[in-house]
C-alpha positions as CSV (number, residue, x, y, z in Angstrom):
1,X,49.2,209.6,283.1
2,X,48.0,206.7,280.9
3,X,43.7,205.8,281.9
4,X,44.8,201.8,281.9
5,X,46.5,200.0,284.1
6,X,48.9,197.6,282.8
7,X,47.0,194.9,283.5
8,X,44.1,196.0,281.9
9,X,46.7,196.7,278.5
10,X,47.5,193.2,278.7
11,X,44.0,191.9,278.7
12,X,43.0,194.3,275.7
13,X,46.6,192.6,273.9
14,X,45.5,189.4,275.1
15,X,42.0,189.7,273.0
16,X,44.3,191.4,269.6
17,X,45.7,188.0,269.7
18,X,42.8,186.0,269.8
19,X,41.6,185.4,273.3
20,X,45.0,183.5,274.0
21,X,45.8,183.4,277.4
22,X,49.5,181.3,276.8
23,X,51.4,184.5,275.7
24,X,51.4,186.8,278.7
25,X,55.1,187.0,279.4
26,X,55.3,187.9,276.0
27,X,52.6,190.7,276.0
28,X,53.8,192.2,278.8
29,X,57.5,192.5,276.9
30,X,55.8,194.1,274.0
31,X,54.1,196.2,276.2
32,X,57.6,197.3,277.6
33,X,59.0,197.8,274.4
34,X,55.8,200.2,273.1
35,X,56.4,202.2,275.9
36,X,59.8,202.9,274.8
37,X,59.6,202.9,271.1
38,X,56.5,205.4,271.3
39,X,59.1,207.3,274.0
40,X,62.2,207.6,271.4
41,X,60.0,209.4,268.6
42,X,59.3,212.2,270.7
43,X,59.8,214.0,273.3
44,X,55.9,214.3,275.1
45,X,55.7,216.6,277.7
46,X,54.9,214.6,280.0
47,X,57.8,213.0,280.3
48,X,59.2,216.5,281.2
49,X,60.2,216.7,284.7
50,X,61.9,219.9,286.9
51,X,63.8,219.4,289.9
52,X,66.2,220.9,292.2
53,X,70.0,220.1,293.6
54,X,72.6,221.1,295.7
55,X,76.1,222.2,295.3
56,X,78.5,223.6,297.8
57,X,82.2,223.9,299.1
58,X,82.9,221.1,301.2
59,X,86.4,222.0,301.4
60,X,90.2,221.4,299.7
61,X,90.5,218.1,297.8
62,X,86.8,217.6,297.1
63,X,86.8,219.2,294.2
64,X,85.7,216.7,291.9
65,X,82.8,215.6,294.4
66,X,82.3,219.4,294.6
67,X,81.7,219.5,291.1
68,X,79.9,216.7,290.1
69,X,75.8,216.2,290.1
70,X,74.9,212.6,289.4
71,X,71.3,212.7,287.0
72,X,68.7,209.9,287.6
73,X,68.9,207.0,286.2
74,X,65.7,206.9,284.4
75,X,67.0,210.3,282.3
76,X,66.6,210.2,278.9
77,X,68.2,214.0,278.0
78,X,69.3,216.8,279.9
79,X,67.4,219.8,278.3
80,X,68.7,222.6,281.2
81,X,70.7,223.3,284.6
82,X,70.3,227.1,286.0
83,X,71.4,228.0,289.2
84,X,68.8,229.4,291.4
85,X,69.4,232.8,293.6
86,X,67.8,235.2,295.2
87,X,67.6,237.2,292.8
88,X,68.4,235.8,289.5
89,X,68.3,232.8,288.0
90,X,71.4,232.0,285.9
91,X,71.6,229.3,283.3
92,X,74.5,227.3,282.9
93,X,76.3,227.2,279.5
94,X,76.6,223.3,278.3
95,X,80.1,222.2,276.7
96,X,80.5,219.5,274.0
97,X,82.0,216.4,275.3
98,X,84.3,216.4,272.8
99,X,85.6,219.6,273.8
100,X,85.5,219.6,277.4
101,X,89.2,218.8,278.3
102,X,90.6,221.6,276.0
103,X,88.1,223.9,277.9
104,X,89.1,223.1,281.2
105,X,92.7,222.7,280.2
106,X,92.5,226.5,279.2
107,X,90.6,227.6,282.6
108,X,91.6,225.4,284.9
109,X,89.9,222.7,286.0
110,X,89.8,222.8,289.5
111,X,89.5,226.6,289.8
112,X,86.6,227.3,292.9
113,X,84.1,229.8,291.8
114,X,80.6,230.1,290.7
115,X,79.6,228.0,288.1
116,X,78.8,228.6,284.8
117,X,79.5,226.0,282.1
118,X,79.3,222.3,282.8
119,X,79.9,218.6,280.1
120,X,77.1,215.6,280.2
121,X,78.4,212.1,280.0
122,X,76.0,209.2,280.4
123,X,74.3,210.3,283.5
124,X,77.1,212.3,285.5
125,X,77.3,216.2,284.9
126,X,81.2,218.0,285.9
127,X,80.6,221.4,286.7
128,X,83.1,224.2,285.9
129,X,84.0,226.2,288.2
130,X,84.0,223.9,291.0
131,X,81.4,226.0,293.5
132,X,82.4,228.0,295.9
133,X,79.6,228.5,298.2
134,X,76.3,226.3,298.1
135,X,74.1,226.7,295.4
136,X,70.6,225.3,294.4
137,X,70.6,223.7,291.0
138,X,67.9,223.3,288.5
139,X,67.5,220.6,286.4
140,X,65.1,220.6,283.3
141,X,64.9,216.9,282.2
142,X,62.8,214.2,280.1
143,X,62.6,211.2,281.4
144,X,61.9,206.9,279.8
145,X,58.6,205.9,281.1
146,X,58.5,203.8,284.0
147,X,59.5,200.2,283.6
148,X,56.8,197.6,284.3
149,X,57.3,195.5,287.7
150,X,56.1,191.9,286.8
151,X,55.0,189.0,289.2
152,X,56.9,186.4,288.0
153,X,54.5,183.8,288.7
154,X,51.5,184.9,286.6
155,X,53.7,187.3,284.4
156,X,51.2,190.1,285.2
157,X,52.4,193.5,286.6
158,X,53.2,193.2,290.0
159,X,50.7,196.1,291.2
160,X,47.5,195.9,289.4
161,X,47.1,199.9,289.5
162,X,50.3,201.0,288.2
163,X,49.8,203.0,285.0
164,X,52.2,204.5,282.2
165,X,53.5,208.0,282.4
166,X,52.6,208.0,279.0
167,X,49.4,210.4,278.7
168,X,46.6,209.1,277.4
169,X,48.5,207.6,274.9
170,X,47.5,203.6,276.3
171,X,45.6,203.4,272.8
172,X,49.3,203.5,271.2
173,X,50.9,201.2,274.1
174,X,48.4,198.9,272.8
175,X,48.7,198.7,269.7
176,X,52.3,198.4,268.9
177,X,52.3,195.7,271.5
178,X,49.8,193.7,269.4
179,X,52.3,194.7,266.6
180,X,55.3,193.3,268.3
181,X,53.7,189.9,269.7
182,X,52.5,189.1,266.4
183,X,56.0,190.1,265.0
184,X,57.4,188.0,267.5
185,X,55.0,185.0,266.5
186,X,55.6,184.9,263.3
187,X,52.1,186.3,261.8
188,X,54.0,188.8,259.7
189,X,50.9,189.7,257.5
190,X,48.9,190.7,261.3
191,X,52.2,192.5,262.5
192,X,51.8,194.4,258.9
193,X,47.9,195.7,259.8
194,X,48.3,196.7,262.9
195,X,51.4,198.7,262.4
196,X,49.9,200.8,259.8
197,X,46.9,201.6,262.5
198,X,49.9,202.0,264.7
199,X,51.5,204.4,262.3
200,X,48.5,206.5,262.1
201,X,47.4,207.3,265.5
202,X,51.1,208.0,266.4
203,X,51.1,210.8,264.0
204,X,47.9,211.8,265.1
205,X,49.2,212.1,268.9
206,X,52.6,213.8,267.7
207,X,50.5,216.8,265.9
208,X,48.7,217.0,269.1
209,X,51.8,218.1,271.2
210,X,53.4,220.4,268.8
211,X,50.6,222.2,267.5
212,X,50.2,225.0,270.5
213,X,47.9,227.8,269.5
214,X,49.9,230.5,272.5
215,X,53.3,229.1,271.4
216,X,55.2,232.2,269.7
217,X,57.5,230.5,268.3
218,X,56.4,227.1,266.1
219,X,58.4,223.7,266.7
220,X,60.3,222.5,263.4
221,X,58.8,219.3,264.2
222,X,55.1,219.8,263.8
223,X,56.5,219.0,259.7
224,X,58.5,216.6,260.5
225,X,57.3,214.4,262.6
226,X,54.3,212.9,260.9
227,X,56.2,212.6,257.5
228,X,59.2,210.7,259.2
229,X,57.2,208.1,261.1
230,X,54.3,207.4,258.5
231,X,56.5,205.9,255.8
232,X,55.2,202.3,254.8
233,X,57.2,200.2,256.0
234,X,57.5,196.8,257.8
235,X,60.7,195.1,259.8
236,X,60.6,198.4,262.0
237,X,58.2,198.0,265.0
């Protein structure tokens, strides 16, 4: 979790611009928008999150009800679904969306049994087979960082303790804030500095997660990711 509160984010923003207190609304936006930008270069771990769900045979011409699982809204991918026994745990095999209807045209697509493959589109996941029997599911997802709830008569968040799920990352929230409200202002030459502060301590943090000393197997990002997002650029914040 992030060691600022919102508000607190918007009063550090508020002094990158100068002390002025007329351009709330728009710092909280661009605090919005960091949270989400930062969010879409890479997946942090703690935006990870493991739940469970439950599938079962509720009967003849259910089938599609049977078969579906509807994903939360705030999902940003679908890394895993496993079925969960007593004595295994199975992962399910994921099909291309593209491909899905010549699968199940080939198997069947209402054929009861236990499932093993299932298609992702947008938010609902169709499992094939349709179950049989109840099942627990388990779902291995990332997730976008909570949106900001804002009191619409001060434009300040609407609960003054609500932090980001971003961890420890408010430095970066910050700063490509400042980066878009001077964007957004028009001080093109400001937006320019602090972007290439931005730029830095977001490669910084994206080393951080990928270099694990007790992983076996090293992430093809820990070369990628600084060299992708540290190009000099402007017009992308």
């Amino acid at each position: 979790m992030g060691l600022q509160t919102f508000a607190e984010m918007q009063a550090s923003v508020r002094s990158m611009l100068g002390g002025r207190v007329d351009q709330d609304a728009l710092i909280m936006r661009g605090l919005q928008f960091a949270q989400h930008r930062i969010a879409r270069v890479f997946h942090f771990e703690e935006l990870f999150t493991t739940d469970e769900s439950s599938i079962s045979d509720t009967g003849s011409g259910n089938e599609i009800t049977d078969a579906t699982i509807t994903m939360p809204s705030t999902m940003r991918k679908l890394h895993s679904l496993a079925l969960m026994e007593s004595s295994r745990v199975t992962k399910l095999n994921r099909v291309q969306s593209d491909d899905w209807e010549r699968f199940v045209g080939d198997t069947g697509e209402f054929d009861r049994g236990k499932p093993s493959d299932y298609v992702l589109r947008g938010k609902v996941v169709t499992l094939w087979r349709v179950p049989d029997d109840s099942y627990d599911v388990r779902r291995l997802y990332s997730v976008w960082p909570t949106e900001i709830v804002l009191n619409t008569a001060n434009h300040a968040p609407s609960s003054s303790a609500t932090v980001s799920l971003l961890d420890h990352k408010d430095d970066l929230i910050i700063m490509y804030a400042t980066v878009w409200s001077y964007m957004t202002l028009g001080n093109i030459d400001k937006s320019n500095y602090y972007f290439a502060v931005y730029k830095n301590m977001l490669a910084e943090s994206g080393s951080f997660d990928v270099s694990e000393p007790d992983l076996s197997i090293a992430s093809f990002k820990s070369q990628s990711f600084i060299t992708d997002h540290t190009v000099p650029t402007f017009g992308r914040p």
